[in-house]
BALUM-188025 format. One record per residue (C-alpha): y, z negated, x; residue in one letter. Coordinates in steps of 0.5 Angstrom, whole numbers. Layout:
Y  Z  X  A
...
***
This chain:
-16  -20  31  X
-12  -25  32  X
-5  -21  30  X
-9  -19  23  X
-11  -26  21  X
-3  -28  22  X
-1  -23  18  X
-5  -25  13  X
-5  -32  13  X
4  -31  13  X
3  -27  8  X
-2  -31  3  X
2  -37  5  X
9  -34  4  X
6  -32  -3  X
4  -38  -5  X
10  -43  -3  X
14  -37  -7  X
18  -35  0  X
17  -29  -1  X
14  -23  -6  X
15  -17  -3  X
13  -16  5  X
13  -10  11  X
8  -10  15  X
11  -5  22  X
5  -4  25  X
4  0  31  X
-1  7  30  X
-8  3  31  X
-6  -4  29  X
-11  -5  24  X
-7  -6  17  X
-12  -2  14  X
-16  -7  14  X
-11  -13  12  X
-9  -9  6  X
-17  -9  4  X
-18  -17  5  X
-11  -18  0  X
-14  -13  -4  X
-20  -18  -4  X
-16  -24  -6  X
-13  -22  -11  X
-19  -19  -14  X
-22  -26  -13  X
-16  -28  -18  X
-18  -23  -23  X
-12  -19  -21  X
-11  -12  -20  X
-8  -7  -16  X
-6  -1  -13  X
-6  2  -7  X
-1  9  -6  X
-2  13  0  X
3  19  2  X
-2  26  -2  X
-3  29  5  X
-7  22  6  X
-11  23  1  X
-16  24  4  X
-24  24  3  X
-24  19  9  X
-18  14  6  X
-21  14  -1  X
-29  13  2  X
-26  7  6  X
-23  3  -1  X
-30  6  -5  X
-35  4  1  X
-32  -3  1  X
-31  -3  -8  X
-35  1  -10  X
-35  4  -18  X
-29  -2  -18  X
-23  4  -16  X
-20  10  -19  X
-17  16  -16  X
-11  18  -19  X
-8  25  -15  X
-5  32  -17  X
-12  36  -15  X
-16  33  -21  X
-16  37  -28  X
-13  34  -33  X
-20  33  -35  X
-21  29  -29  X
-15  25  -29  X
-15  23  -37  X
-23  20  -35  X
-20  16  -30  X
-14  14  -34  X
-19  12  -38  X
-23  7  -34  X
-16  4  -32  X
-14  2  -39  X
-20  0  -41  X
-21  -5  -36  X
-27  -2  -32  X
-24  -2  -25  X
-19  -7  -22  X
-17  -2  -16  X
-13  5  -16  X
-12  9  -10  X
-7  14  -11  X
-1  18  -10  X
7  17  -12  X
3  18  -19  X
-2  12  -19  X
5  6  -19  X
5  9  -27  X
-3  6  -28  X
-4  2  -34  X
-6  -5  -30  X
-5  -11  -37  X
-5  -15  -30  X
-3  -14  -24  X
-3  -18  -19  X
-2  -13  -12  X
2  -6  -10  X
1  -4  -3  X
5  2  -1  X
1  6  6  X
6  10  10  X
13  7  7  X
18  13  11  X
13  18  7  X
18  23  3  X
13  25  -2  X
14  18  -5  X
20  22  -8  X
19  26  -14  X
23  32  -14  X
21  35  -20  X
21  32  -27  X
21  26  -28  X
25  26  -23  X
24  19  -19  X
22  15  -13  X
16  11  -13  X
18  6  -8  X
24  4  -13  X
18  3  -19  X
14  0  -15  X
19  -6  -14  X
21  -7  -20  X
15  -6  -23  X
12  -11  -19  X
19  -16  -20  X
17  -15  -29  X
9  -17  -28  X
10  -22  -22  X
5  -18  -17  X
6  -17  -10  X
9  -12  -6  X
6  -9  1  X
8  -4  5  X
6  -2  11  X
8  3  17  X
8  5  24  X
15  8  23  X
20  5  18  X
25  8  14  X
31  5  16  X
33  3  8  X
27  -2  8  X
27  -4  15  X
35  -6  14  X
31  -10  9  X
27  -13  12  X
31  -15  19  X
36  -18  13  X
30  -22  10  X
31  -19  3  X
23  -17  4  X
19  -21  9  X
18  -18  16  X
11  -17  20  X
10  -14  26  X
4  -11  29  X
7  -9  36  X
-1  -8  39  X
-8  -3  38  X
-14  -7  36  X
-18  -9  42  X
-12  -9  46  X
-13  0  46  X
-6  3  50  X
-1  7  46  X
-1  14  48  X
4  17  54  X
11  18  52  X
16  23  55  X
23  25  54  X
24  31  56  X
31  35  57  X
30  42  54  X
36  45  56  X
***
């Protein structure tokens, strides 16, 4: 659509010109910023960088991952806490040696051992499984940030319902603003009502 274009163009732009590093994109459910993830991802790949994508563990789904797989095939890792150890030290593997250039994963795929990152993007920012409660305890989101800062890559966040700690950011213009206010092919938004209980 349209709106997706202008959102990847700012971006790309913003990017480019070194206005901005860091963006969020406050999409309405239905706005399509899968899809934008998925042509930035295809940019920087292009330039031979690499990227992670981190989705809430509850997202990790076999139809989140089979949308990254069926666009890049044998190019993506999954990282998440149902593989075995086994299974996890063969991905990891691949990554460091260089055989993919995407990771989808949960709060632990920000760890991956990328020699060249170039992209981190982070679906459903409000999500509190960002957050580890366990040892080691820390937050995804923050790593990401800095992580991104020391190896110069791109951070992208999207959701439909923005922390306030983020969107207080954004509105200040410490990290670029954009909004999808509309469902692809125009599709209306579900009926709302406020009900009082008492």
């Amino acid at each position: 659509t349209i709106l997706q274009k202008n959102c990847l163009d700012t971006i790309v732009k913003d990017i480019k010109h070194k206005k901005q590093d860091m963006f969020l994109i406050h999409g309405v459910t239905g706005s399509g910023k899968t899809e934008i993830y998925l042509q930035l991802i295809e940019k920087y790949l292009k330039s031979g960088k690499d990227v992670i994508v981190l989705v809430p563990e509850i997202s990790l789904t076999p139809q989140t991952v089979e949308r990254f797989v069926g666009r890049f095939g044998e190019n993506v890792a999954v990282l998440h806490s149902k593989l075995s150890y086994g299974e996890r030290f063969d991905e990891w593997r691949r990554i460091r040696e260089g055989k993919v250039q995407i990771v989808v994963g949960a709060r632990s795929a920000i760890f991956a051992p990328f020699k060249s990152l170039g992209l981190v993007v982070i679906d459903e920012e409000h999500e509190t499984s960002y957050k580890s409660s366990m040892n080691p305890k820390y937050d995804a989101i923050e790593v990401a940030e800095k992580r991104c800062k020391i190896e110069g890559a791109t951070l992208v966040m999207g959701t439909a319902t923005p922390s306030i700690k983020t969107y207080y950011r954004a509105v200040n213009g410490d990290i670029g603003l954009i909004t999808l206010g509309e469902r692809i092919n125009k599709k209306d938004l579900p009926a709302m009502s406020i009900i009082d209980m008492r």
